[in-house]
N, CA and C atoms of all chains as a GROMACS GRO file, in nm:
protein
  588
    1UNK      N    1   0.084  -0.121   0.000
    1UNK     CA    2   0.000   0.000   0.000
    1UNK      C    3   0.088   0.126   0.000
    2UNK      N    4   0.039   0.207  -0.071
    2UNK     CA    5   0.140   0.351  -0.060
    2UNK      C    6   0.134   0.441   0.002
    3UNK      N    7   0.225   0.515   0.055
    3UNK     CA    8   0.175   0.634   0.167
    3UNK      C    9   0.040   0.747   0.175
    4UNK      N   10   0.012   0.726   0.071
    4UNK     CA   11  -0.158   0.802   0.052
    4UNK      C   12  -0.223   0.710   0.094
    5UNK      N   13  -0.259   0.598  -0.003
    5UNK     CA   14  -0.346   0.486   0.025
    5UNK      C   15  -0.344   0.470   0.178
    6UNK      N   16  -0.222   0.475   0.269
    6UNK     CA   17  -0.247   0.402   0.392
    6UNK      C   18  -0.275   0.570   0.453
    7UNK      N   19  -0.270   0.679   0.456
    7UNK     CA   20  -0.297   0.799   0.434
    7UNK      C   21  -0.463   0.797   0.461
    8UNK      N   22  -0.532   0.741   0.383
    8UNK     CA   23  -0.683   0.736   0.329
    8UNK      C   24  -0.750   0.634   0.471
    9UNK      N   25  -0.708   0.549   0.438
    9UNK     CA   26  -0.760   0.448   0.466
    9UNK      C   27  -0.689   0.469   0.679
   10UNK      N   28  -0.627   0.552   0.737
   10UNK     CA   29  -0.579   0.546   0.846
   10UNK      C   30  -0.718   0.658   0.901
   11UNK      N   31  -0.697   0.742   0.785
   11UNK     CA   32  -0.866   0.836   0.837
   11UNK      C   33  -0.956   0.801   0.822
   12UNK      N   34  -0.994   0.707   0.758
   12UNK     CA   35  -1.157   0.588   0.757
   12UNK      C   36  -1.178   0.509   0.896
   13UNK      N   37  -1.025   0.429   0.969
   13UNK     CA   38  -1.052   0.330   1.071
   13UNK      C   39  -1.011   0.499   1.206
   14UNK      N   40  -0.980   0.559   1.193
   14UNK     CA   41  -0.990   0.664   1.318
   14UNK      C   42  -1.170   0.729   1.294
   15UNK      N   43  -1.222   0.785   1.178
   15UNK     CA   44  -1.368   0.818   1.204
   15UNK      C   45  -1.388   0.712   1.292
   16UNK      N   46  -1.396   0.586   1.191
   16UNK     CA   47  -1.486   0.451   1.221
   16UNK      C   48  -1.469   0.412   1.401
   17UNK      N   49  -1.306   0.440   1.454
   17UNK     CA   50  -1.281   0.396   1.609
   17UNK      C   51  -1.384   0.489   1.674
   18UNK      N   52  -1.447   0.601   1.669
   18UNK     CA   53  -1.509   0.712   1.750
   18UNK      C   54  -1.673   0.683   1.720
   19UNK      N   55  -1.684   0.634   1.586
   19UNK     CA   56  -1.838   0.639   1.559
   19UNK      C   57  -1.889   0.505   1.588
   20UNK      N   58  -1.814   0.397   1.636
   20UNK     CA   59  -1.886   0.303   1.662
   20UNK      C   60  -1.946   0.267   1.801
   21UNK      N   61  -1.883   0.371   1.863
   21UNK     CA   62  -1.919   0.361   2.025
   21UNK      C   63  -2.067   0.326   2.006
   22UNK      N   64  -2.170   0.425   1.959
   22UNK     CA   65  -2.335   0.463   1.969
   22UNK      C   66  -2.401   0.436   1.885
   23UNK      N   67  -2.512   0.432   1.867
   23UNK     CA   68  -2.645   0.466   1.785
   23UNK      C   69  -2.552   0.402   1.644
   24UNK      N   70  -2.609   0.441   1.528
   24UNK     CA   71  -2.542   0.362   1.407
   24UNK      C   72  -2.448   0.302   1.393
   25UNK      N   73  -2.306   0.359   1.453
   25UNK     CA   74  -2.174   0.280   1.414
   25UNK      C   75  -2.153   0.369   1.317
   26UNK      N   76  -2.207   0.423   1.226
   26UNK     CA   77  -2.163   0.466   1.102
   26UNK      C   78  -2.114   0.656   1.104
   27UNK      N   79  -2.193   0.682   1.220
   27UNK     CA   80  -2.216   0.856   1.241
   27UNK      C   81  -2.134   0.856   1.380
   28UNK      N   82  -2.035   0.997   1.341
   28UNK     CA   83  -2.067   1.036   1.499
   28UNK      C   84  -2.136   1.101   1.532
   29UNK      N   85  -2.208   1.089   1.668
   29UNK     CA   86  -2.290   1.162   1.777
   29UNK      C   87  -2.223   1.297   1.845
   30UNK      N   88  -2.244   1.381   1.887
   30UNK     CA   89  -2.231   1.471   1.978
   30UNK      C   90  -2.120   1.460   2.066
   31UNK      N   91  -2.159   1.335   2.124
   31UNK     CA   92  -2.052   1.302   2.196
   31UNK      C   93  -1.967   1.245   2.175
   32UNK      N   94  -1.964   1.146   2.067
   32UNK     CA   95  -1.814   1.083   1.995
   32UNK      C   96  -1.770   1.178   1.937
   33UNK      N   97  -1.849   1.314   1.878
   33UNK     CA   98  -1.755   1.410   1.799
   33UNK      C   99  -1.641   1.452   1.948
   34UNK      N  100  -1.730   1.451   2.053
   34UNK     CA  101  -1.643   1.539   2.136
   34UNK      C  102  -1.483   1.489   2.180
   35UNK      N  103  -1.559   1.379   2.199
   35UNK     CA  104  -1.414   1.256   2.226
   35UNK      C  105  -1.306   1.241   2.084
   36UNK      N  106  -1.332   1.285   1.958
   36UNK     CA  107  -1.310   1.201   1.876
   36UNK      C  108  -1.185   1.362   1.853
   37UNK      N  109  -1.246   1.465   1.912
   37UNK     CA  110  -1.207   1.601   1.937
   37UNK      C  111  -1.075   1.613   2.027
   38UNK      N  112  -1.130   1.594   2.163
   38UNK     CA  113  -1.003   1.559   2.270
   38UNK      C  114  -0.912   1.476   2.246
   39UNK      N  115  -0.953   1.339   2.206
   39UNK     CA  116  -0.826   1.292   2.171
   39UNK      C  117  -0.744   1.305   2.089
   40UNK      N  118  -0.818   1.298   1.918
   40UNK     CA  119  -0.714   1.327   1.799
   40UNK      C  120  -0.676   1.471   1.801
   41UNK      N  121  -0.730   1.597   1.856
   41UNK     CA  122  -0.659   1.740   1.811
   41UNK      C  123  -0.746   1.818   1.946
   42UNK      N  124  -0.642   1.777   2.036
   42UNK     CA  125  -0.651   1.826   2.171
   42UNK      C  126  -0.570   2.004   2.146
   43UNK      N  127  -0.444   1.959   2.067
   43UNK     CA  128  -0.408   2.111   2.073
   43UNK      C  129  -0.466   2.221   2.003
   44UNK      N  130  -0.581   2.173   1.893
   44UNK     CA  131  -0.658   2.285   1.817
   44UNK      C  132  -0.772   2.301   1.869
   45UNK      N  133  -0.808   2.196   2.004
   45UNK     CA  134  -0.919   2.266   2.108
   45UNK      C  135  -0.895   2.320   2.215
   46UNK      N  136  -0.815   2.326   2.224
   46UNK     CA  137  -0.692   2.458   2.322
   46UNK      C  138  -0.766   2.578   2.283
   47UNK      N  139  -0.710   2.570   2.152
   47UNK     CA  140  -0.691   2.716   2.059
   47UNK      C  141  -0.844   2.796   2.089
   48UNK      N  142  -0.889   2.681   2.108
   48UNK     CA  143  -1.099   2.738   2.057
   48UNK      C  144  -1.089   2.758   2.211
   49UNK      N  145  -1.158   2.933   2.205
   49UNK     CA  146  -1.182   2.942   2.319
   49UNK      C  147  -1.305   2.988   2.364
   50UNK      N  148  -1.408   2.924   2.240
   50UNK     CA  149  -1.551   2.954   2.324
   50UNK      C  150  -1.586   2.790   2.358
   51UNK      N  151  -1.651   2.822   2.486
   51UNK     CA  152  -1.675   2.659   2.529
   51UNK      C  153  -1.751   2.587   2.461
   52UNK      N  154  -1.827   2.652   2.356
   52UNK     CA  155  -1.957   2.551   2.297
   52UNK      C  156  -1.897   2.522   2.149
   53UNK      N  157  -1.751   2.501   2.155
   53UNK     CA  158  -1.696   2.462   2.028
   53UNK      C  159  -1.765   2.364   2.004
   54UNK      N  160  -1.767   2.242   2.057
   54UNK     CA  161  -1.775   2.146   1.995
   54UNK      C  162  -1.929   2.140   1.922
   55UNK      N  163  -2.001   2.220   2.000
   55UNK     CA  164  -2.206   2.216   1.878
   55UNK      C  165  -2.167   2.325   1.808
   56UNK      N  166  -2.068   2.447   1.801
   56UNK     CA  167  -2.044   2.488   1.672
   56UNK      C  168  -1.973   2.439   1.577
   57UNK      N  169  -1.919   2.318   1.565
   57UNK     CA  170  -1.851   2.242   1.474
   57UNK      C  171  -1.940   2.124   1.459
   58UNK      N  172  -2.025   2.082   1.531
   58UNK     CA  173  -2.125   1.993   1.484
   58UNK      C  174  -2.226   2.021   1.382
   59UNK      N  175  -2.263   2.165   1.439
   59UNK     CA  176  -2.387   2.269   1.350
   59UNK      C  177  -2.301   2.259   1.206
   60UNK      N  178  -2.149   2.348   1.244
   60UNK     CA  179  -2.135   2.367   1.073
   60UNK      C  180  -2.111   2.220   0.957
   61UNK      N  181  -2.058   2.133   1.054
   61UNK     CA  182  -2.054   2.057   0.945
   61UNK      C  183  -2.165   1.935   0.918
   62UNK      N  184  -2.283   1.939   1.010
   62UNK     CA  185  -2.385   1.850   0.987
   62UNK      C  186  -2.491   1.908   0.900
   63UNK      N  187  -2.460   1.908   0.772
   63UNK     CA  188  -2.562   1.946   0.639
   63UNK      C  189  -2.670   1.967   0.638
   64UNK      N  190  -2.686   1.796   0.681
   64UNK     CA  191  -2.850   1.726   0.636
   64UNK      C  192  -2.892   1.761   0.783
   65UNK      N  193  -2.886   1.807   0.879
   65UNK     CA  194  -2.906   1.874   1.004
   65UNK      C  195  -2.975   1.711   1.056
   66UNK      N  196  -2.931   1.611   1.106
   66UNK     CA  197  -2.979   1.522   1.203
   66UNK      C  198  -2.898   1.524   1.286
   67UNK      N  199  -2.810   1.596   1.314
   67UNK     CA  200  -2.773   1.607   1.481
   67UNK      C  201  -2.644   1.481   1.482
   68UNK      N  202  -2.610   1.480   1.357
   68UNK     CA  203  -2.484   1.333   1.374
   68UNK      C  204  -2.397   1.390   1.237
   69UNK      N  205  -2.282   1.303   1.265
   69UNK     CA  206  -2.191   1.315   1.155
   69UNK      C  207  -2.151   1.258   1.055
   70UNK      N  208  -2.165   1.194   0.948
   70UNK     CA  209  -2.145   1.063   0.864
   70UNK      C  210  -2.009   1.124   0.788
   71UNK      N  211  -1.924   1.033   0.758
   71UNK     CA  212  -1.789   1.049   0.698
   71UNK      C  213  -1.747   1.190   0.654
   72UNK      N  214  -1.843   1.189   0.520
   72UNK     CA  215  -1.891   1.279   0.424
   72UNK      C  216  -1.880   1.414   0.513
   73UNK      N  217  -1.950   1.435   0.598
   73UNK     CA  218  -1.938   1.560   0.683
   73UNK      C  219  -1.838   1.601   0.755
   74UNK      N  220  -1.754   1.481   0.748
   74UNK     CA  221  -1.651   1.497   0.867
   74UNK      C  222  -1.537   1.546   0.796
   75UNK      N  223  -1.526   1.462   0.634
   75UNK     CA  224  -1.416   1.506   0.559
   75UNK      C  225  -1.376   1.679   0.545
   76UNK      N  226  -1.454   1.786   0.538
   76UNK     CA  227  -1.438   1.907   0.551
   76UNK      C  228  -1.342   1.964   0.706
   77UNK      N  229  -1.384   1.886   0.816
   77UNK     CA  230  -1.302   1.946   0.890
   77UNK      C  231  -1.170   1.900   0.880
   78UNK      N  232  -1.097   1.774   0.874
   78UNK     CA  233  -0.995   1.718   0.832
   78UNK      C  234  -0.919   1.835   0.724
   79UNK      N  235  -0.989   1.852   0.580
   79UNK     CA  236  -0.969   1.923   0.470
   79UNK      C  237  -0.887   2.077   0.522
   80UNK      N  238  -1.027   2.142   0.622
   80UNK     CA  239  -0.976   2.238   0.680
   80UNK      C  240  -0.853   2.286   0.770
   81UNK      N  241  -0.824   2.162   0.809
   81UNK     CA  242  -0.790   2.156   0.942
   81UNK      C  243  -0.600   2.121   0.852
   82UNK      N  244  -0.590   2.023   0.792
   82UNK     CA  245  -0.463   2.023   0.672
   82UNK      C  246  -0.449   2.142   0.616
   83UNK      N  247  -0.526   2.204   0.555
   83UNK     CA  248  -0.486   2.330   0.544
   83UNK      C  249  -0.470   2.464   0.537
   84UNK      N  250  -0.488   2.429   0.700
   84UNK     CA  251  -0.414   2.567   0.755
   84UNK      C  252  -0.268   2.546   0.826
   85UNK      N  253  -0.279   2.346   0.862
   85UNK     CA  254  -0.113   2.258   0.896
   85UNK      C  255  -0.048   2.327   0.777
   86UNK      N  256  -0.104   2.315   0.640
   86UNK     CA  257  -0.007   2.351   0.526
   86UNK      C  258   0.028   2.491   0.511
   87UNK      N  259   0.006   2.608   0.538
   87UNK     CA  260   0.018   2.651   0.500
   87UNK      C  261   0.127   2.716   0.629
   88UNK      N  262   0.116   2.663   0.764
   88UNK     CA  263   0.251   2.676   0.843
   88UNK      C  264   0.326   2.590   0.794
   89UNK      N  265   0.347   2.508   0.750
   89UNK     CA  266   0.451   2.351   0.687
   89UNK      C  267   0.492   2.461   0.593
   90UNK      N  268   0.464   2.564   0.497
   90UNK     CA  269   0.518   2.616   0.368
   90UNK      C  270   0.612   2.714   0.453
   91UNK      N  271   0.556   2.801   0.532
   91UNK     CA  272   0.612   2.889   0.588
   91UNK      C  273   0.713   2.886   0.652
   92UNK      N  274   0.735   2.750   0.771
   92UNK     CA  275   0.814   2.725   0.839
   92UNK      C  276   0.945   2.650   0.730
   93UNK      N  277   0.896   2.619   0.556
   93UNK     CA  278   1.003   2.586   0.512
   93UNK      C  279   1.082   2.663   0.441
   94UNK      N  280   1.002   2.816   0.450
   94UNK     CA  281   1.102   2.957   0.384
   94UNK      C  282   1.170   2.958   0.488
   95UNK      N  283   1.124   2.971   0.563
   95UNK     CA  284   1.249   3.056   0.690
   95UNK      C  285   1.399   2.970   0.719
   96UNK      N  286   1.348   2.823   0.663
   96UNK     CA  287   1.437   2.677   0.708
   96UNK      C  288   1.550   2.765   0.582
   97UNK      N  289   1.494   2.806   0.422
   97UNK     CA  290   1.583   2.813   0.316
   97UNK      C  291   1.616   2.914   0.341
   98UNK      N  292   1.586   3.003   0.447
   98UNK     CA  293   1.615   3.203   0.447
   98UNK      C  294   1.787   3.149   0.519
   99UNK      N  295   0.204   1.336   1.896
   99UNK     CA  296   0.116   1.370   1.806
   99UNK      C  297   0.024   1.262   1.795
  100UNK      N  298  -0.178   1.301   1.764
  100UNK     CA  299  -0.208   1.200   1.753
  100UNK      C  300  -0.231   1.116   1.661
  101UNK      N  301  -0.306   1.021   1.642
  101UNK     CA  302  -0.319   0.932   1.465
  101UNK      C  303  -0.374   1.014   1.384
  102UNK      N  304  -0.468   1.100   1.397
  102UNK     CA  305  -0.504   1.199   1.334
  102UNK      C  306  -0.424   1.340   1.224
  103UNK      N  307  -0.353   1.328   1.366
  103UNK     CA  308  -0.246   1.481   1.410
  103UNK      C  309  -0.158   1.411   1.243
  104UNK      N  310  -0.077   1.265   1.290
  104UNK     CA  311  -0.008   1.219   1.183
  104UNK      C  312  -0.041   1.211   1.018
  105UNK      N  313  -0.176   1.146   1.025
  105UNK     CA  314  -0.232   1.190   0.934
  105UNK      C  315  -0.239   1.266   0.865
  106UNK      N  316  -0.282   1.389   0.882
  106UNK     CA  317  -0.288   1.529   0.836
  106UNK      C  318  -0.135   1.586   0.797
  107UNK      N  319  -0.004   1.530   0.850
  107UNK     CA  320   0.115   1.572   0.807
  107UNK      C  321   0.128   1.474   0.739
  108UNK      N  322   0.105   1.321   0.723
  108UNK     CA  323   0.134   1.245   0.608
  108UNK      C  324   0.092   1.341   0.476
  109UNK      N  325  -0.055   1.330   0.430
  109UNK     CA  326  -0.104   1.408   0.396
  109UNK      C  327   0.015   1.527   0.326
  110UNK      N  328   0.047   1.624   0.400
  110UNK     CA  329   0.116   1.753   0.377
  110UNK      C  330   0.225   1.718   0.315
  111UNK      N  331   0.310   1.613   0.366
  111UNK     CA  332   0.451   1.575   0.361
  111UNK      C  333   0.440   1.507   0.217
  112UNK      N  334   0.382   1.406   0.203
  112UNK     CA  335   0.317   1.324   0.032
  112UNK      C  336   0.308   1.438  -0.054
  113UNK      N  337   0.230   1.516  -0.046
  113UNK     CA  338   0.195   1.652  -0.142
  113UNK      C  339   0.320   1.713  -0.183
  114UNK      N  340   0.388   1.746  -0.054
  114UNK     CA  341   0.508   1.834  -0.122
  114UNK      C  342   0.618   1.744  -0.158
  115UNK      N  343   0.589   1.600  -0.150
  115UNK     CA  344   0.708   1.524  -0.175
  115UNK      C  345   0.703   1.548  -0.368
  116UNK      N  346   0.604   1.546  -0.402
  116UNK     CA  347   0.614   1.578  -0.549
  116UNK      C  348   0.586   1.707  -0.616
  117UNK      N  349   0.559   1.809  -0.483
  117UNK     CA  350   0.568   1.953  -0.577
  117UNK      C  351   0.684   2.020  -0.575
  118UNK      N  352   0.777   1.971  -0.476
  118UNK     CA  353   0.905   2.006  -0.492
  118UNK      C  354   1.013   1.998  -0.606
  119UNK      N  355   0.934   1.887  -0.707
  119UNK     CA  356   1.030   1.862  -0.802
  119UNK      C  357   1.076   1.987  -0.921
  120UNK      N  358   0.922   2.094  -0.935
  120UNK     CA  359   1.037   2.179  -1.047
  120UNK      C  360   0.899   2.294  -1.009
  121UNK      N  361   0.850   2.369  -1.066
  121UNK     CA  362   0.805   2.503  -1.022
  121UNK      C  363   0.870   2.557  -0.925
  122UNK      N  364   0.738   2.611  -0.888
  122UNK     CA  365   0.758   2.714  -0.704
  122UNK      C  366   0.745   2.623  -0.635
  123UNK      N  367   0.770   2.483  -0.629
  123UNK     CA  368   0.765   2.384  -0.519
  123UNK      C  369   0.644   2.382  -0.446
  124UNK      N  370   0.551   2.450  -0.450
  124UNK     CA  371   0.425   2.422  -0.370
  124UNK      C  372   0.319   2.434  -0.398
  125UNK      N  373   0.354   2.391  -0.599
  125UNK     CA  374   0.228   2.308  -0.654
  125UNK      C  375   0.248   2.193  -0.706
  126UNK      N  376   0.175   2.130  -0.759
  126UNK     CA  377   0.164   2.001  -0.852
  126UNK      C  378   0.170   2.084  -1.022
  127UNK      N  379   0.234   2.012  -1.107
  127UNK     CA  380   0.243   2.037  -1.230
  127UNK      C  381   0.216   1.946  -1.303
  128UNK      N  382   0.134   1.934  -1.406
  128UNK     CA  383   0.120   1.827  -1.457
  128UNK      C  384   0.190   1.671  -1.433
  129UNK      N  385   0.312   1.765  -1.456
  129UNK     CA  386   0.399   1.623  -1.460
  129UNK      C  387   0.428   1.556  -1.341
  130UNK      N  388   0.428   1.627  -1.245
  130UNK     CA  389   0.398   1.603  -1.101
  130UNK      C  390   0.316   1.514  -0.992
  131UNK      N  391   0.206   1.603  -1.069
  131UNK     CA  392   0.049   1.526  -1.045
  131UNK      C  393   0.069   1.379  -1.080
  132UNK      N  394   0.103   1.344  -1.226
  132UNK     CA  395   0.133   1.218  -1.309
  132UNK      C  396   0.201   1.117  -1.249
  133UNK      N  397   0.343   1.213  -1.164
  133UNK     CA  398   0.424   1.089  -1.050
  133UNK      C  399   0.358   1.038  -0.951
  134UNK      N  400   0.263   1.149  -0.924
  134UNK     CA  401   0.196   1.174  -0.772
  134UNK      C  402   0.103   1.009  -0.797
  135UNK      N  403   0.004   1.055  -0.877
  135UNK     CA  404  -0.067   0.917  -0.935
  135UNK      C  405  -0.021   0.768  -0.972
  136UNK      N  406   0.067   0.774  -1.044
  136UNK     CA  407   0.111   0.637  -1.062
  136UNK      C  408   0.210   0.576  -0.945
  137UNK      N  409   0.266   0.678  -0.825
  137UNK     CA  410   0.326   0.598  -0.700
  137UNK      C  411   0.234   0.581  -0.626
  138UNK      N  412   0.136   0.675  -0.612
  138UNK     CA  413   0.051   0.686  -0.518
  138UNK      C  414  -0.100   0.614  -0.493
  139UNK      N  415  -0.080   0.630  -0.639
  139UNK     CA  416  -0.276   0.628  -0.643
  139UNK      C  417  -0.280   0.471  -0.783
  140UNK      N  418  -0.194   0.392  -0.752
  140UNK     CA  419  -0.179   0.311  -0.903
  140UNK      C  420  -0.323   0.251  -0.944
  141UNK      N  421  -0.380   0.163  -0.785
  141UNK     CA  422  -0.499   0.064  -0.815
  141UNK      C  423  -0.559   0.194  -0.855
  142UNK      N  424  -0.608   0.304  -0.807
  142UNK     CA  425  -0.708   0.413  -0.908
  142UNK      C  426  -0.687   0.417  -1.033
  143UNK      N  427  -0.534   0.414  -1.072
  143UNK     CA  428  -0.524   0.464  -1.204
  143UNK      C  429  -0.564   0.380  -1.285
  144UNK      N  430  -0.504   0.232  -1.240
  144UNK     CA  431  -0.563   0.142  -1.384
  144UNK      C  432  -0.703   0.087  -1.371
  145UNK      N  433  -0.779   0.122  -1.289
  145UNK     CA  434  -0.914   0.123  -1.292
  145UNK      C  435  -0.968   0.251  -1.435
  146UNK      N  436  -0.892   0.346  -1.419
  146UNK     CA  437  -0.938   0.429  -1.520
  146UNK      C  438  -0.913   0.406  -1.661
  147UNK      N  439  -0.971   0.386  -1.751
  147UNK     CA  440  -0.957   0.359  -1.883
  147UNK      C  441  -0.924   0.463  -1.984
  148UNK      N  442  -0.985   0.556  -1.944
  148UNK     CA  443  -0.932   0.695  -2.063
  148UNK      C  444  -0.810   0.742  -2.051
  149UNK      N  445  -0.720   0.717  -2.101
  149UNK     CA  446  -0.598   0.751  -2.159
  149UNK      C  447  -0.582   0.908  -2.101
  150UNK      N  448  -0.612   0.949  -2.097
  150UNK     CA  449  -0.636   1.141  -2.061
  150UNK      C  450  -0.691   1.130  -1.922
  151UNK      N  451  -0.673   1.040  -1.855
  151UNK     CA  452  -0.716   1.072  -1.709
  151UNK      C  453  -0.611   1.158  -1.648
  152UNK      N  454  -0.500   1.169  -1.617
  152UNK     CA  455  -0.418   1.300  -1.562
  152UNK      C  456  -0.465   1.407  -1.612
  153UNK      N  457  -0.497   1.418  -1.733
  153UNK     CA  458  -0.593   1.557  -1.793
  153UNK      C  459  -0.689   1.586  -1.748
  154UNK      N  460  -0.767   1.474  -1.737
  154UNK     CA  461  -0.920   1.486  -1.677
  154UNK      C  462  -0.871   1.565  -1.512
  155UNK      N  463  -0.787   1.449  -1.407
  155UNK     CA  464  -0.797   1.527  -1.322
  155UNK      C  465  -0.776   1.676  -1.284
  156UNK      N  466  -0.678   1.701  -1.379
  156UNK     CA  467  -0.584   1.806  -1.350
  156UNK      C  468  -0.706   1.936  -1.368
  157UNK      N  469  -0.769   1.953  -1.507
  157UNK     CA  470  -0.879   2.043  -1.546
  157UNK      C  471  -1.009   2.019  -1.397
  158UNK      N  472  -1.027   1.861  -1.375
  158UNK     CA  473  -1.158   1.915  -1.266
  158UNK      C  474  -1.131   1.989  -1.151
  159UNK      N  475  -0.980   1.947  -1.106
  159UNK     CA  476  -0.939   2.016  -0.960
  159UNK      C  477  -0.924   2.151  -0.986
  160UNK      N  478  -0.868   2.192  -1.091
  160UNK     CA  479  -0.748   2.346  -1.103
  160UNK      C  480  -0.851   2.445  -1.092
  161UNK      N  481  -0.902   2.459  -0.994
  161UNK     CA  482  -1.062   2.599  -0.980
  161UNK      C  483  -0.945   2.704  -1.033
  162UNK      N  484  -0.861   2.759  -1.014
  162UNK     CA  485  -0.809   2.878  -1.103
  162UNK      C  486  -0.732   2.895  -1.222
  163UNK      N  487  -0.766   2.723  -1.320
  163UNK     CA  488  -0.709   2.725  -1.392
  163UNK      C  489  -0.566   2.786  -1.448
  164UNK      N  490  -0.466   2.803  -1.329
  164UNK     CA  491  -0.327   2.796  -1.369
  164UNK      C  492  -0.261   2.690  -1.393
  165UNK      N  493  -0.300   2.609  -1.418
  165UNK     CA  494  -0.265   2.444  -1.499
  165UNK      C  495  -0.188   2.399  -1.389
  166UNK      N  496  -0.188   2.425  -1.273
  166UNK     CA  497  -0.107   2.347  -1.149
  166UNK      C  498  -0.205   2.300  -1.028
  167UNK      N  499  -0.178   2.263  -0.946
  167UNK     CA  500  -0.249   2.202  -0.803
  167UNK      C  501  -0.227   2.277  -0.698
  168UNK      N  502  -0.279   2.335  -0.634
  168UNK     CA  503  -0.184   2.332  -0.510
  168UNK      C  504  -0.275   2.240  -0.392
  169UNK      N  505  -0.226   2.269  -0.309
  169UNK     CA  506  -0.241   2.201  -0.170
  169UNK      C  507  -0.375   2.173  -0.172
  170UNK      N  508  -0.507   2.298  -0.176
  170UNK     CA  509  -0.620   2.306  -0.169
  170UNK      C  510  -0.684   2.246  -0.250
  171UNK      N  511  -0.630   2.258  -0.390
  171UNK     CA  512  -0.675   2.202  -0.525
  171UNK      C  513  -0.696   2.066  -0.518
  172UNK      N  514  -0.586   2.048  -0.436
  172UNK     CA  515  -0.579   1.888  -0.434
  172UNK      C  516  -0.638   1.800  -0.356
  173UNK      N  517  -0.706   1.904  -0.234
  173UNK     CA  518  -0.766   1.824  -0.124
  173UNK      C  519  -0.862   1.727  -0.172
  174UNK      N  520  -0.986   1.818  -0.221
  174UNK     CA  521  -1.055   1.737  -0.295
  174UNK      C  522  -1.042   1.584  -0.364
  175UNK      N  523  -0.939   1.548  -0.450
  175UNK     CA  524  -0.919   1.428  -0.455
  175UNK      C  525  -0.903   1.317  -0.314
  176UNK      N  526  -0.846   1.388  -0.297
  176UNK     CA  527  -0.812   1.293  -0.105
  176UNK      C  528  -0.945   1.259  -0.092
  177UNK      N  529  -1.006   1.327  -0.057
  177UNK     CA  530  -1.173   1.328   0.024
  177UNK      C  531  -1.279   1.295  -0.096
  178UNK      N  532  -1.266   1.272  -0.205
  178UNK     CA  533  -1.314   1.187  -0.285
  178UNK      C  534  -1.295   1.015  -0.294
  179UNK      N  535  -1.180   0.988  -0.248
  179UNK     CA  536  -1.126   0.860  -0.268
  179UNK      C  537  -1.140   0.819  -0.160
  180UNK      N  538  -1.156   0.919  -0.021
  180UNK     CA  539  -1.151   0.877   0.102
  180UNK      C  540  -1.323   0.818   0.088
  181UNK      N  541  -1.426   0.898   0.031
  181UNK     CA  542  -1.542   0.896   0.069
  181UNK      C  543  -1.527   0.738   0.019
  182UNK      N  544  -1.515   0.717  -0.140
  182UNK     CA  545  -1.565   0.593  -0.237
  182UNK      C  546  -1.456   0.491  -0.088
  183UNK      N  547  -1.374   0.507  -0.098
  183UNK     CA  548  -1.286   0.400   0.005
  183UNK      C  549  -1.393   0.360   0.140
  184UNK      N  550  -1.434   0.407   0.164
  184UNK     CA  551  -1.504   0.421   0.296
  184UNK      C  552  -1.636   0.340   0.292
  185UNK      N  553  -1.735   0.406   0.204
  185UNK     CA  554  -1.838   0.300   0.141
  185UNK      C  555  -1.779   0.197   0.115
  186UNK      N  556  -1.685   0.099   0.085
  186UNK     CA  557  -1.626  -0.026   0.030
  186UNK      C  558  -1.636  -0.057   0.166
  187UNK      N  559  -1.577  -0.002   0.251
  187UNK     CA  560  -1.518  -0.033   0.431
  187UNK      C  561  -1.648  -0.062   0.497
  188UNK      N  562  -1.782  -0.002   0.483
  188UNK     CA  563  -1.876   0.005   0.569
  188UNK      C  564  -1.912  -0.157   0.468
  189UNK      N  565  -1.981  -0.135   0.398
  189UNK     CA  566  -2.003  -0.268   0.318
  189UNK      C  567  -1.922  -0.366   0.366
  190UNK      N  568  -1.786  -0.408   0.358
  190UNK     CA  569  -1.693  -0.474   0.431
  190UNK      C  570  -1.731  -0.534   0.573
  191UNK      N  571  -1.733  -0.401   0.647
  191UNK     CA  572  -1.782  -0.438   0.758
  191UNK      C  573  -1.848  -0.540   0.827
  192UNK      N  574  -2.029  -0.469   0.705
  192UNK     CA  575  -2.195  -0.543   0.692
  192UNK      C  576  -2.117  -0.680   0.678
  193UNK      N  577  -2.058  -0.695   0.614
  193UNK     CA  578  -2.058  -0.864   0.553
  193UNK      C  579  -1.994  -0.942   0.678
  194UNK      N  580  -1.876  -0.884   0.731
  194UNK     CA  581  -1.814  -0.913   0.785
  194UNK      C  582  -1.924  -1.007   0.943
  195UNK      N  583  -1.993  -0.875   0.956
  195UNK     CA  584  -2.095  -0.925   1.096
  195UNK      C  585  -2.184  -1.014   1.075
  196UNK      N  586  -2.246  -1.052   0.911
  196UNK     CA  587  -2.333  -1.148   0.897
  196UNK      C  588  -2.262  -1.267   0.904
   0.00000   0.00000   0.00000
């Protein structure tokens, strides 16, 4: 498998470890988002400093508004969340060539 | 860092492993994209039959049509392949429990 492929497929079985706790298996809930929050990117919920982060990141990225998360919804914060990593990863590699 | 955290720099680190090769280093160039695909993405590629698939991709991603990728451009594919990958996984799953 190649470093994307296992890339892909390492963010399918981390959703999948958080959404199977509850209710479908397939969605996260409220509360697996929250956990799924603390554990994988504890330091970018540092950063958030209104306490009701976690139902404003549920609100924005639950579409179809049922109050859960299915893959599909989740992929945007990931998306987001890479790049703004990228665009310190670019920065921090001018200063490496300055 | 967590599995997530890693993720998201695999991700970053893969990307620029092939935009480094000749532009401004922090896009994909055709020819780029082309390495990017056939190390990366092979079982996709020979699933595809049209001969012009690096074309195809390159025109659906490039929203500003400067004939390159960058980081953002490219997300999209990720989270396309992640979604179709994922449906295979849940299906997988189903079978798995019957």
């Amino acid at each position: 498998m190649s470093d994307l492929e296992k890339c892909m497929e390492n963010l399918i079985v981390i959703f999948h470890r958080y959404a199977k706790d509850d209710g479908d298996g397939r969605t996260l809930s409220k509360k697996e988002l929250k956990k799924l929050l603390e554990v994988e990117l504890p330091t970018f919920l540092k950063t958030q400093k209104n306490p009701k982060t976690v139902d404003c990141i549920l609100q924005d990225l639950d579409l179809n508004k049922d109050d859960k998360l299915d893959f599909e919804e989740f992929l945007p914060l990931v998306a987001g969340l890479s790049l703004a990593c990228e665009k310190c990863y670019v920065l921090h590699q001018k200063k490496g060539k300055q």
